[in-house]
Backbone as a chain_set.jsonl record, in Angstrom:
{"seq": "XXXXXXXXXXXXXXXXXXXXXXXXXXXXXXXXXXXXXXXXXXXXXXXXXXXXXXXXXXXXXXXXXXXXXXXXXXXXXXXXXXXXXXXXXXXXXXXXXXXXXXXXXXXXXXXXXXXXXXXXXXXXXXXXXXXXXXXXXXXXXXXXXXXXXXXXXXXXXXXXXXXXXXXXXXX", "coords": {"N": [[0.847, -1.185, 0.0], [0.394, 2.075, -0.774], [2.752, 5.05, 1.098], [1.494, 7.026, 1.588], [-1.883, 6.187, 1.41], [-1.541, 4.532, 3.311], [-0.786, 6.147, 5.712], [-2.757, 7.573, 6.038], [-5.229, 5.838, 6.533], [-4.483, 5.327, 8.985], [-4.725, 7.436, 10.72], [-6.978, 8.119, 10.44], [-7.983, 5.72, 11.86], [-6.818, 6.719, 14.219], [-7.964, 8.84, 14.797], [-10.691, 8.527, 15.083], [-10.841, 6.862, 17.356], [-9.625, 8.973, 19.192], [-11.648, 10.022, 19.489], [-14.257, 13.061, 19.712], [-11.68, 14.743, 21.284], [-10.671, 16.521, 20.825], [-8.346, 18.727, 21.185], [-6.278, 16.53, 21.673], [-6.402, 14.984, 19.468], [-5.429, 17.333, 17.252], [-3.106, 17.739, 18.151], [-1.596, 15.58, 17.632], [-1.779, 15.421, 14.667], [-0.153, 17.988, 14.48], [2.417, 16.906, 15.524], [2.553, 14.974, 13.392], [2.913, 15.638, 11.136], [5.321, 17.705, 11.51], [7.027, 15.183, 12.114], [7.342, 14.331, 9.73], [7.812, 16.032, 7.603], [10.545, 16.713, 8.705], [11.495, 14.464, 8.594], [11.728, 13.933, 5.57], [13.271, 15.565, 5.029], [15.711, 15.4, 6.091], [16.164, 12.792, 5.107], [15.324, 10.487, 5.128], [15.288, 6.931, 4.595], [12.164, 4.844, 2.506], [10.991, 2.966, 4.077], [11.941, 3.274, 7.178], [11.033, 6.224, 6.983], [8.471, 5.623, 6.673], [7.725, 4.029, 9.323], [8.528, 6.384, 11.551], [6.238, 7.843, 10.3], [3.819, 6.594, 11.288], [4.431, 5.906, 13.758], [4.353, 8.39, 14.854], [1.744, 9.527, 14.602], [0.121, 7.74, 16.024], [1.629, 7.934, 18.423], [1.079, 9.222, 21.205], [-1.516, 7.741, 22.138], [-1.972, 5.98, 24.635], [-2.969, 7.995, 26.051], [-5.752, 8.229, 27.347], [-6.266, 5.059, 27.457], [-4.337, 5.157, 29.865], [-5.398, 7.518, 31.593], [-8.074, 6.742, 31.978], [-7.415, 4.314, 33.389], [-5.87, 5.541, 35.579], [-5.943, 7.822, 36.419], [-4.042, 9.5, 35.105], [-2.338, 11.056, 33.338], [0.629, 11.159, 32.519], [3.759, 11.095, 31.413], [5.284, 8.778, 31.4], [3.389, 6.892, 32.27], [2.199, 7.077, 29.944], [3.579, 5.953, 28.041], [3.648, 3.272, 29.074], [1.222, 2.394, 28.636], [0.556, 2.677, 25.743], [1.256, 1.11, 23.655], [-0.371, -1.514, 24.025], [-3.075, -0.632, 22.921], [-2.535, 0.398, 20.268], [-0.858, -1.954, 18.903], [-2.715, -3.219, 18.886], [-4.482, -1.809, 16.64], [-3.095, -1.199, 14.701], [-2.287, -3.843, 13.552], [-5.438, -4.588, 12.946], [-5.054, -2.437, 10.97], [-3.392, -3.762, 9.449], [-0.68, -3.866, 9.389], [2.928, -5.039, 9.498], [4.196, -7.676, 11.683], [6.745, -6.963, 12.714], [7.141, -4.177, 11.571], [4.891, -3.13, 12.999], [6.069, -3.866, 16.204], [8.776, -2.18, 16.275], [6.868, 0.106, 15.645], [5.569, 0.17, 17.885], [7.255, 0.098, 19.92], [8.671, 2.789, 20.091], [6.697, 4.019, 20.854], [6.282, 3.452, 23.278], [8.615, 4.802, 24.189], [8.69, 7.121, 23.471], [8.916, 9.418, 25.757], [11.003, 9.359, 26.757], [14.642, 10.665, 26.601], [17.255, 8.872, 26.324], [18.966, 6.245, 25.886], [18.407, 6.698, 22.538], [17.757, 5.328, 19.532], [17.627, 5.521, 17.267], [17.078, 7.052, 13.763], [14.063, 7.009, 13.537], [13.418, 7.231, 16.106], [14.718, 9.224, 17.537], [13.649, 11.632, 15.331], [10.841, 11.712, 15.833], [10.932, 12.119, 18.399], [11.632, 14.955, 18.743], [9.48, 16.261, 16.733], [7.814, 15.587, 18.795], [8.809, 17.262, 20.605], [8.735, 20.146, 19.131], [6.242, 20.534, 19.243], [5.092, 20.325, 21.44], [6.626, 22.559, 23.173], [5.376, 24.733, 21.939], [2.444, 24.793, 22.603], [2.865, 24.5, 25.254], [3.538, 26.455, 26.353], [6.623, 26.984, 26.492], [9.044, 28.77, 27.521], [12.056, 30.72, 26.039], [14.53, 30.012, 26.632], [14.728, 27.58, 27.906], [13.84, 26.117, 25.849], [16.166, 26.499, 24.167], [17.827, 25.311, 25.721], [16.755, 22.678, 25.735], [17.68, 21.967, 22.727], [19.919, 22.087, 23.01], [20.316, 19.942, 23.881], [19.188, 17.342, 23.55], [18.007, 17.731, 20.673], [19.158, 16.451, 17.507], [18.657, 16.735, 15.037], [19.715, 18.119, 11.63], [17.565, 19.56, 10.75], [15.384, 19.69, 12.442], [16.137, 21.247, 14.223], [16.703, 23.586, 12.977], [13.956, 24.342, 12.407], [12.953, 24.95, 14.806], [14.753, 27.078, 15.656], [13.764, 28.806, 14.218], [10.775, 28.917, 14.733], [10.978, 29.591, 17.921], [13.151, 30.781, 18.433], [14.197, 32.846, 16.626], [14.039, 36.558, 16.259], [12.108, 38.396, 14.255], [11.62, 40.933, 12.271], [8.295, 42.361, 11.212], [7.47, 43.177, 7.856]], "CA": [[0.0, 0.0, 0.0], [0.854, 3.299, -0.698], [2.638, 5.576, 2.319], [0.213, 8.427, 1.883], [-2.842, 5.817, 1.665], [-1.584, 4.356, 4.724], [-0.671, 7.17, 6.885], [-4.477, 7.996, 6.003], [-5.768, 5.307, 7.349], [-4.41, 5.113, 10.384], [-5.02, 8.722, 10.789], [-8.5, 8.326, 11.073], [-8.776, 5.095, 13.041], [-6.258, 7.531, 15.553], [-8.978, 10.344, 15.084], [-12.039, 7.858, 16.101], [-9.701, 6.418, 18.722], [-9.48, 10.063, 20.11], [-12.655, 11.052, 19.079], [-14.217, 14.078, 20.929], [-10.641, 14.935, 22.113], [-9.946, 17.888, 19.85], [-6.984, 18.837, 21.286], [-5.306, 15.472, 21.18], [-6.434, 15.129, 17.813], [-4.5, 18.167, 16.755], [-1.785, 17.113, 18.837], [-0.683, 14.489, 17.025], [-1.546, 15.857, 13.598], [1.081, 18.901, 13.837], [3.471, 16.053, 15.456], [2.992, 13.586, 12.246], [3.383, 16.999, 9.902], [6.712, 18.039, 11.732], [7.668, 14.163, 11.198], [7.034, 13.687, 7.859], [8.708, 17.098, 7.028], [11.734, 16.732, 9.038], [12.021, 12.814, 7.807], [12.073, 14.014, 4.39], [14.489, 16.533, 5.14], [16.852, 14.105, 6.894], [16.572, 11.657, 3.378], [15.042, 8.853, 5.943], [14.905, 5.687, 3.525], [10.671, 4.656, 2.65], [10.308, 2.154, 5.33], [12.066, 4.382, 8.151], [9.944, 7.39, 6.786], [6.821, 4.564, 7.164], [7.755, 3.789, 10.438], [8.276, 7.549, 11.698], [5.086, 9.096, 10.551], [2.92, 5.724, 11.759], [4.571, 6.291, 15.26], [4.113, 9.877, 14.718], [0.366, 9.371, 14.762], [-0.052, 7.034, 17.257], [2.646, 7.838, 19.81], [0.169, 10.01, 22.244], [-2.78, 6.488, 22.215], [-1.823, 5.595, 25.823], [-3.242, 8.971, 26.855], [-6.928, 7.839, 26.921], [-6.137, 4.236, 28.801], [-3.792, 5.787, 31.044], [-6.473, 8.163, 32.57], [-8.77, 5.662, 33.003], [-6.469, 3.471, 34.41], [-4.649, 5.937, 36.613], [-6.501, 9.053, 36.392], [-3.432, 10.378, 35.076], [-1.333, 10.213, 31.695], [2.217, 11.3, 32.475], [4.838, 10.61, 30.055], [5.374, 7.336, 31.579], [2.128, 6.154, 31.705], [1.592, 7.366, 28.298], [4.479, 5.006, 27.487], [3.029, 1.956, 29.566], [0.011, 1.94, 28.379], [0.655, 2.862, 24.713], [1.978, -0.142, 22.819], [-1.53, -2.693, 23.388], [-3.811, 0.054, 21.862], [-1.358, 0.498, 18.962], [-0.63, -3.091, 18.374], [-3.877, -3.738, 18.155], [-4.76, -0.802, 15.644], [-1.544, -1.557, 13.567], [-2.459, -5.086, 12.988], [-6.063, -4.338, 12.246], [-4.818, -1.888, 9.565], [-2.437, -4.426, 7.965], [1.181, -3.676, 9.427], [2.949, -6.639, 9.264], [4.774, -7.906, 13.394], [8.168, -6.476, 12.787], [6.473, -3.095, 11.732], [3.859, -3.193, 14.35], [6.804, -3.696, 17.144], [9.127, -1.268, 16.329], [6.481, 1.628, 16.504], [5.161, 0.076, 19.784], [8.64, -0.067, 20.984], [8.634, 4.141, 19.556], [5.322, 4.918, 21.218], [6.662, 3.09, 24.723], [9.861, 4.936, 24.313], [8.733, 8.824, 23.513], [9.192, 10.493, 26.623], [12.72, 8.386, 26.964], [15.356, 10.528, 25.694], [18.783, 8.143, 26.114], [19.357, 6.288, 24.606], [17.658, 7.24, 21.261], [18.636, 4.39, 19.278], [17.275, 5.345, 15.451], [16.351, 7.995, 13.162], [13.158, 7.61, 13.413], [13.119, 7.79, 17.498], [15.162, 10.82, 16.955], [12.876, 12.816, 14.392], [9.482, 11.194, 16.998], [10.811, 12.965, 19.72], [11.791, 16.754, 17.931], [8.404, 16.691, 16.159], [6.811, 15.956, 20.128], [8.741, 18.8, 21.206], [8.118, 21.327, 18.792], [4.404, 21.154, 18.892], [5.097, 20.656, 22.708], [6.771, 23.56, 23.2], [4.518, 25.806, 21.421], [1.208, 23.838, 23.242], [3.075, 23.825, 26.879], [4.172, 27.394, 26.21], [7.851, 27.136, 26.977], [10.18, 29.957, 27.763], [12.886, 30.588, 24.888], [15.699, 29.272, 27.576], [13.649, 26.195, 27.917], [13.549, 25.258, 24.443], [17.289, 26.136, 23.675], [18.661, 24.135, 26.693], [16.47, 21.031, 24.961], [17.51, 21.912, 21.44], [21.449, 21.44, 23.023], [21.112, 18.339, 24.632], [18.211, 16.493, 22.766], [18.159, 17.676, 19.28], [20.398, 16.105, 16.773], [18.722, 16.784, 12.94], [19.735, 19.971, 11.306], [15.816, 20.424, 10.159], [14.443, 19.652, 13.687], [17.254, 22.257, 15.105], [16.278, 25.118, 12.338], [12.37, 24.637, 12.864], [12.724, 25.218, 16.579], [15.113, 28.132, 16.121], [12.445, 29.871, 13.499], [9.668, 29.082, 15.868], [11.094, 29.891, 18.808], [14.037, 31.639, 19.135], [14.565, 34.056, 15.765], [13.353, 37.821, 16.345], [12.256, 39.118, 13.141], [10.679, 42.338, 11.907], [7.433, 42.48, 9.835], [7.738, 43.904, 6.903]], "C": [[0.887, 1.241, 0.0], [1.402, 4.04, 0.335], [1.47, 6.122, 2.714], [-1.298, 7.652, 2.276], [-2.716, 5.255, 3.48], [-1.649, 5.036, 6.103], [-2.221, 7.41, 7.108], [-5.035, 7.115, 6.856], [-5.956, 5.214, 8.68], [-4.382, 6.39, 11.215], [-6.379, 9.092, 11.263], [-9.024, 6.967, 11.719], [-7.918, 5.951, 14.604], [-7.437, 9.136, 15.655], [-10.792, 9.699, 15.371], [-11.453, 7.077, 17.404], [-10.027, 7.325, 19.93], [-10.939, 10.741, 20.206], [-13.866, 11.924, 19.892], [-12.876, 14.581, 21.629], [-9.771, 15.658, 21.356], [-8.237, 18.261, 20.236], [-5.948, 17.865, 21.28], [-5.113, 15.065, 19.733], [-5.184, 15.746, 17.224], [-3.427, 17.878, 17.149], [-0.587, 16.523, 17.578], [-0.944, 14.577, 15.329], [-0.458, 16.701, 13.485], [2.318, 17.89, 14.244], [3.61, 15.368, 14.298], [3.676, 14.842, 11.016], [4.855, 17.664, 10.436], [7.208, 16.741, 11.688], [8.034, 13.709, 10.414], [8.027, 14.823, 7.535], [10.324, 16.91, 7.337], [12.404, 15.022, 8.107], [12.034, 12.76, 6.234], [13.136, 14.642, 3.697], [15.671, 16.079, 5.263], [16.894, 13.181, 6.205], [16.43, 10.824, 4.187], [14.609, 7.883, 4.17], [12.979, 5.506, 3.661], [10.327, 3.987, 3.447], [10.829, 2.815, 6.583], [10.887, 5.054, 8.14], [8.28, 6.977, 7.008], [6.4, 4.563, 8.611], [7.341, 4.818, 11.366], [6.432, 8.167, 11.327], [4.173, 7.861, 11.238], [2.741, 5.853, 13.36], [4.07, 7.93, 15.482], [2.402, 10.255, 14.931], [-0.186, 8.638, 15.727], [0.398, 7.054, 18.432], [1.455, 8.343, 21.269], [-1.495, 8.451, 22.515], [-2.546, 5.956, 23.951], [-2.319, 6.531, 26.862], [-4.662, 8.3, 27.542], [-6.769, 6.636, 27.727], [-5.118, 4.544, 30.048], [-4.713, 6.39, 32.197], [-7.656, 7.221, 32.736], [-8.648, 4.762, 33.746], [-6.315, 3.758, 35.867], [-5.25, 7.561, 37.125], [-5.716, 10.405, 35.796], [-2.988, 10.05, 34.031], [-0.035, 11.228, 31.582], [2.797, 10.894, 31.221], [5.255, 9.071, 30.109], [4.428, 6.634, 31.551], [1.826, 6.03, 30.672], [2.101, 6.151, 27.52], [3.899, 3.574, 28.215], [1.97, 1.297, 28.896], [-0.625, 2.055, 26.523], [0.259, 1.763, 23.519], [0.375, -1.014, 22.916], [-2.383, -1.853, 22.581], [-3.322, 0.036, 20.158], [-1.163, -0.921, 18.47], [-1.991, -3.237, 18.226], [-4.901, -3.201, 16.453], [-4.33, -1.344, 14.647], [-2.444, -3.064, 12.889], [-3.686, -5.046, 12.35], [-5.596, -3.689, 10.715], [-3.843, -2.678, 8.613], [-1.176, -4.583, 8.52], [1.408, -4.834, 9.834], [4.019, -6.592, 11.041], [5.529, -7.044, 13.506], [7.677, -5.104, 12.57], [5.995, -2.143, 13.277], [4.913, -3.063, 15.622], [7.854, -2.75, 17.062], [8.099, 0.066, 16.902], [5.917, 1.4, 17.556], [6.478, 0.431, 20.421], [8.604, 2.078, 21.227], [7.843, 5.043, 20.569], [5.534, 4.456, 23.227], [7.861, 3.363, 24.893], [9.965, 6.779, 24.792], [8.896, 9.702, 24.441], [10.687, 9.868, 27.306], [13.723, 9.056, 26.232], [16.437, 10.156, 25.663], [18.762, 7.025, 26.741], [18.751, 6.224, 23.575], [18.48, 6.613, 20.314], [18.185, 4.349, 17.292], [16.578, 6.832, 15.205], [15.356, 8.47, 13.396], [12.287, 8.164, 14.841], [13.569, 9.117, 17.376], [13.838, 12.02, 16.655], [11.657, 12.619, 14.939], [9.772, 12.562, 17.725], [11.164, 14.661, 19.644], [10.805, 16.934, 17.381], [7.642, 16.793, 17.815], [6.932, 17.263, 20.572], [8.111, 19.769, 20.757], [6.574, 21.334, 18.793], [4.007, 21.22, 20.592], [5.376, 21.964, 23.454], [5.884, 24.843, 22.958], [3.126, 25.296, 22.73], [1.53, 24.54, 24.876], [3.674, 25.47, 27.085], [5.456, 27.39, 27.018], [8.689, 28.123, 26.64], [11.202, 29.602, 26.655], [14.04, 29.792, 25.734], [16.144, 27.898, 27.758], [14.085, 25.435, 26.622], [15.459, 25.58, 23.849], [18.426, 24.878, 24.514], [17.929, 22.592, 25.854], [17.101, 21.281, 23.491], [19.362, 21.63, 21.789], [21.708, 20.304, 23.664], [20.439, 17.247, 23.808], [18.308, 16.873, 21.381], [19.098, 17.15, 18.796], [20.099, 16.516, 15.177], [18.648, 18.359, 12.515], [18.372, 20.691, 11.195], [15.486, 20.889, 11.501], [15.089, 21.321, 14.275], [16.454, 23.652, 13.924], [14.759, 24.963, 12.842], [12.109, 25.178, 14.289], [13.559, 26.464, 16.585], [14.336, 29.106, 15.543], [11.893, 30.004, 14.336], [9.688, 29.688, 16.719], [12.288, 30.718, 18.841], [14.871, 32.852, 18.232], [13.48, 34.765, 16.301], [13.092, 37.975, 15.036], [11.019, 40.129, 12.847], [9.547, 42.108, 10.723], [7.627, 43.337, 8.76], [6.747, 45.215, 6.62]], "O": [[1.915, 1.369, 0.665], [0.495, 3.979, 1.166], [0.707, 5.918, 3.659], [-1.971, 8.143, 3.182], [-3.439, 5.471, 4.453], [-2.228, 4.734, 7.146], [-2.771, 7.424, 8.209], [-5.367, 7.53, 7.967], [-6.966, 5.085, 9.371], [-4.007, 6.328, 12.386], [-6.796, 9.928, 12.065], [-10.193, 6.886, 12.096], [-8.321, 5.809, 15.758], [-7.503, 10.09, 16.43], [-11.774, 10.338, 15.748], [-12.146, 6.915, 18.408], [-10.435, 7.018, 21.05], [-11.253, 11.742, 20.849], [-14.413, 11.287, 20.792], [-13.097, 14.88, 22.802], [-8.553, 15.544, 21.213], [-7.228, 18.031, 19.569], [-4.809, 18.187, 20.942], [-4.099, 14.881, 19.061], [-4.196, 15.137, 16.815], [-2.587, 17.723, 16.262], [0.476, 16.811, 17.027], [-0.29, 13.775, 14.662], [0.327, 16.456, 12.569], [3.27, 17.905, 13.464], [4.766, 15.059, 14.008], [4.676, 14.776, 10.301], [5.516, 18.176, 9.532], [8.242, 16.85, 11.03], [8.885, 12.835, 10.247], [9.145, 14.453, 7.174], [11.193, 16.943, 6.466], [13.345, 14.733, 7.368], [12.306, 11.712, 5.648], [13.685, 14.527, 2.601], [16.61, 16.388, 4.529], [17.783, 12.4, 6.544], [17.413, 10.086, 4.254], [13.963, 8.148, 3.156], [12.419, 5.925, 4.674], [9.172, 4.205, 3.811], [9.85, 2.984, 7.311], [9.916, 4.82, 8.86], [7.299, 7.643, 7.34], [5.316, 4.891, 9.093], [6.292, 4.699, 12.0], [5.689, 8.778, 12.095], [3.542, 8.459, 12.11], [1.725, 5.898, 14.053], [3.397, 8.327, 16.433], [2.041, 11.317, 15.438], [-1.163, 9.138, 16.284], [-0.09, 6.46, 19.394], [1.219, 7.568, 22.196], [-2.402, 8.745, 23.294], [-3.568, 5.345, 24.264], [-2.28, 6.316, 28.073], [-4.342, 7.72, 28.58], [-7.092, 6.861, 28.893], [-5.318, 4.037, 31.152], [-4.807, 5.97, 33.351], [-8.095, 7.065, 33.876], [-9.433, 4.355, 34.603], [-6.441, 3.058, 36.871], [-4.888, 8.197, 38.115], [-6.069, 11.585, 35.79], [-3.109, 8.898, 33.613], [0.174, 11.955, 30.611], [2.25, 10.436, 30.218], [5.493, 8.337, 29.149], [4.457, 5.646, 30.817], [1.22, 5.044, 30.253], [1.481, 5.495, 26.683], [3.783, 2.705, 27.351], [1.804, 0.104, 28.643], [-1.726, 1.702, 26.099], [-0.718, 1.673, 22.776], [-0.133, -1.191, 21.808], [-2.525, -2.264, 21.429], [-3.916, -0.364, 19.157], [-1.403, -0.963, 17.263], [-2.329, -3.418, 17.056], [-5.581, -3.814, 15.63], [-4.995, -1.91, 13.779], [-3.096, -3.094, 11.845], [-3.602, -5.374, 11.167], [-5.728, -4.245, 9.625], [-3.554, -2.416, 7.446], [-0.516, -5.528, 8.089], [0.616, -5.61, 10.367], [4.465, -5.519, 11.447], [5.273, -6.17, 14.335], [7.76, -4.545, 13.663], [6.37, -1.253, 14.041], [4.676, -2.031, 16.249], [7.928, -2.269, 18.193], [8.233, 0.761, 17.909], [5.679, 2.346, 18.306], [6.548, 1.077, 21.467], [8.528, 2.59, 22.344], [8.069, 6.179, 20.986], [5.019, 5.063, 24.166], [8.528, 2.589, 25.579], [10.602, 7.436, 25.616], [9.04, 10.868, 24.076], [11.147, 10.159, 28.411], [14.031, 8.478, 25.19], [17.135, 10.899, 24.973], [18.572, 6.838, 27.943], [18.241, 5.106, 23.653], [19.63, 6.995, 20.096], [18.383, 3.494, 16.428], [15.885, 7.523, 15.952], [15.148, 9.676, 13.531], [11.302, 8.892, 14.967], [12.808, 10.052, 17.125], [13.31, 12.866, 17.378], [10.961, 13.552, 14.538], [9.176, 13.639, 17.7], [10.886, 15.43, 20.564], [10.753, 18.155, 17.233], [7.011, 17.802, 18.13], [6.085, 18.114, 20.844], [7.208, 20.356, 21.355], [5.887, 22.226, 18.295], [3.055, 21.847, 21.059], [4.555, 22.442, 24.237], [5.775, 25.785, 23.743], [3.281, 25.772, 23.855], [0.628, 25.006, 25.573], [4.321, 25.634, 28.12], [5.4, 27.774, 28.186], [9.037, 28.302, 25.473], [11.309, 28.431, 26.291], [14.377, 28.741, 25.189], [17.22, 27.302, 27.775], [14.59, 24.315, 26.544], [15.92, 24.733, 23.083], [19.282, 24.068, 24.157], [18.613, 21.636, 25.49], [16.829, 20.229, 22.913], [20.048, 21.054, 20.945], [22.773, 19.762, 23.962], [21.11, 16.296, 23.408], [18.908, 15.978, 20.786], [20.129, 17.209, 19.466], [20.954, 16.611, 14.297], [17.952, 19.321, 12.839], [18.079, 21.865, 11.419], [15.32, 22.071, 11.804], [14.408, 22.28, 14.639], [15.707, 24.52, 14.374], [14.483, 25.63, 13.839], [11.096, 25.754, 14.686], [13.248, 27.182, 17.535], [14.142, 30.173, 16.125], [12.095, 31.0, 15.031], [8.767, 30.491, 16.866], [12.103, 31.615, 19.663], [15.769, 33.574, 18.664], [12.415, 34.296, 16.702], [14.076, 37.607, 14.395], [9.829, 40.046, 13.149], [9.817, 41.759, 9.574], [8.063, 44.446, 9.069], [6.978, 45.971, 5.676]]}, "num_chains": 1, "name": "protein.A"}
């Protein structure tokens, strides 16, 4: 199947998943759109770039059984409780084991950053930020201290210094 058909799909069983939950929704749309961009930027190979935006859409699914679980959905919970929703999704939509376990591993990893053991964990966790950042309104200080210890892809690193930390004059 096509990327684009696929990403689709699983786009909108993650938007009846969430559904009523506008702001998670969006969430994880500007995360899969700073994934996809940066992972095209960064010349990820087509099954990486598969992998990446699939996790990219799904990573935040542990929110939702977390709080009913726990009443709470931390970053660790998020990650606990992630991976059975997601495997189960995944496989409905087709992805074949080895697929399917990587982005569980991705989506029970995202608030983990070291060791960051692939591309497409990498370019996951710089698309969370930047839409985190903006979302969680973080101080410019904030976001350069993460952009020198956590960032590594030149894209991720320019998008976050546009966003956040160039001045520039309107014209």
């Amino acid at each position: 199947m096509e990327l684009q058909a696929l990403i689709d799909r699983l786009t909108m069983a993650m938007i009846d998943f969430d559904k009523g939950d506008t702001m998670r929704i969006q969430h994880f749309l500007k995360v899969h759109r700073f994934a996809q961009l940066i992972g095209h930027s960064e010349h990820l190979d087509d099954h990486t770039q598969m992998i990446l935006e699939s996790a990219a859409v799904v990573h935040d699914i542990g929110i939702h059984p977390a709080e009913a679980k726990y009443g709470n959905c931390n970053g660790k919970l998020q990650e606990q409780e992630g991976p059975a929703p997601a495997r189960k999704m995944l496989t409905e939509l087709g992805y074949n084991s080895d697929d399917t376990e990587r982005i569980c591993y991705l989506i029970a990893h995202h608030h983990t950053y070291h060791p960051i053991d692939g591309m497409d964990y990498q370019i996951l966790v710089e698309a969370d930020f930047l839409v985190n950042f903006f979302e969680d309104n973080i101080p410019a200080n904030s976001v350069a201290y993460t952009l020198n210890k956590i960032f590594k892809t030149a894209t991720g690193k320019k998008i976050a210094e546009l966003m956040f930390l160039e001045k520039y004059e309107k014209p």
